[in-house]
C-alpha positions, 0 to 999 in steps of 0.5 A: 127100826131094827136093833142088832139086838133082835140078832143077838136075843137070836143068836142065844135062842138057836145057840149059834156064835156070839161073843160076849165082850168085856163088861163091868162098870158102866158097861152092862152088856157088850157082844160081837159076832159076825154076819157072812158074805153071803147074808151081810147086805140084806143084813145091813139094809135090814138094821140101817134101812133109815140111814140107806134111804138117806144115803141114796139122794147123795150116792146113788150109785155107790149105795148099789154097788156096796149093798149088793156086795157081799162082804164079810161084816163084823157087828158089835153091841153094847149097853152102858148106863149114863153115868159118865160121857167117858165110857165110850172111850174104852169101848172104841179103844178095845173094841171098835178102834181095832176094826177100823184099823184094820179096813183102813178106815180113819180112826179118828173121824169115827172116834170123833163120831161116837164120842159126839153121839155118845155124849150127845145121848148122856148129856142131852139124851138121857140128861145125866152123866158128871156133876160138872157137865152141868152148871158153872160155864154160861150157857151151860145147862143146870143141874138137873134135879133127878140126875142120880136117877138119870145115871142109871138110864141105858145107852145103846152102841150099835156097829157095823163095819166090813171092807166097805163101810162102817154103820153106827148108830147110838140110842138114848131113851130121852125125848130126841130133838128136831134136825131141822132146828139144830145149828152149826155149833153153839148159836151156830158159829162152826167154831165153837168150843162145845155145841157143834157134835152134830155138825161134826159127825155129818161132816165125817161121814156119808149120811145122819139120820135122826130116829125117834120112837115111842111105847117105849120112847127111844131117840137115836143118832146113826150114821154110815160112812162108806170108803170111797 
């Protein structure tokens, strides 16, 4: 699984643009810079192989005509710490949400999207996050017993989006989960209050894909939609 990473250590090695973005807080590192027409699809096949092959079963002859497209693609990355599920919500609003915007995309299916995915990397990925995302409601995990230390774990955010697509994908280091066994919802009722954020980001877009990696252990959720 290529990181956007890889491009950014690149960029810095060959001194060519990159954009660092605000950090501070939670944010540890945040950069922006943009992938030309004439590079943009091997660039993406490249970073979302995993999420293309999925894709394909279900939209077989959009997947031809978008990644042999060249289009203009902008792509930013972010590290946060786990210390709170909040944290994604002034990445998107300041950085994200401008661009999705801007190529008419729905603002707040992708929000919804990386919230879910973002919390479910905190929360259940990394098990960290607030004192009062543990306990007290039934069914509600305990506490857990080195939660200061689970804090300071990282949390990736990789995106990608042009005039054709948006590509997101969110990477704990926790031990990842079988989509196979996960429900819709908690004990699969669709209408639960908490429990359905997978179901949710596979309803709002094209394809989710699970990729787990180990040495080092890494777990991510990804996702493209693609503008019909």
């Amino acid at each position: 699984m290529a990181s956007l990473l890889e491009e950014i250590i690149r960029r810095k090695e060959k001194k060519e643009p990159l954009l660092n973005l605000y950090t501070g807080r939670a944010i540890q590192e945040a950069y922006y810079f943009e992938i030309d027409k004439a590079n943009a699809p091997e660039f993406f096949k490249k970073h979302f192989s995993n999420e293309l092959a999925e894709c394909a079963g279900k939209k077989k002859n959009m997947i031809k005509r978008i990644v042999k497209s060249q289009a203009h693609t902008k792509c930013m990355y972010f590290r946060t710490d786990s210390s709170s599920t909040t944290t994604f919500d002034k990445i998107f609003t300041d950085c994200i949400s401008l661009d999705v915007k801007a190529y008419w995309f729905d603002n707040y299916d992708a929000k919804t999207c990386i919230d879910e995915s973002y919390t479910n990397a905190v929360l259940h990925g990394n098990k960290a996050g607030q004192d009062n995302s543990y306990g007290g409601e039934k069914g509600v995990s305990p506490r857990p017993a080195n939660l200061e230390e689970n804090r300071k774990k990282p949390v990736e955010i990789e995106f990608m989006i042009n005039n054709s697509y948006y590509a997101l994908r969110v990477t704990d280091v926790g031990e990842g989960l079988d989509k196979s066994k996960v429900q819709l919802g908690k004990d699969g009722d669709i209408m639960a209050s908490s429990g359905r954020g997978l179901f949710l980001i596979e309803s709002l877009t094209d394809c989710m894909v699970f990729t787990k990696q180990d040495n080092p252990q890494k777990f991510s959720i990804s996702m493209v939609k693609f503008k019909d």
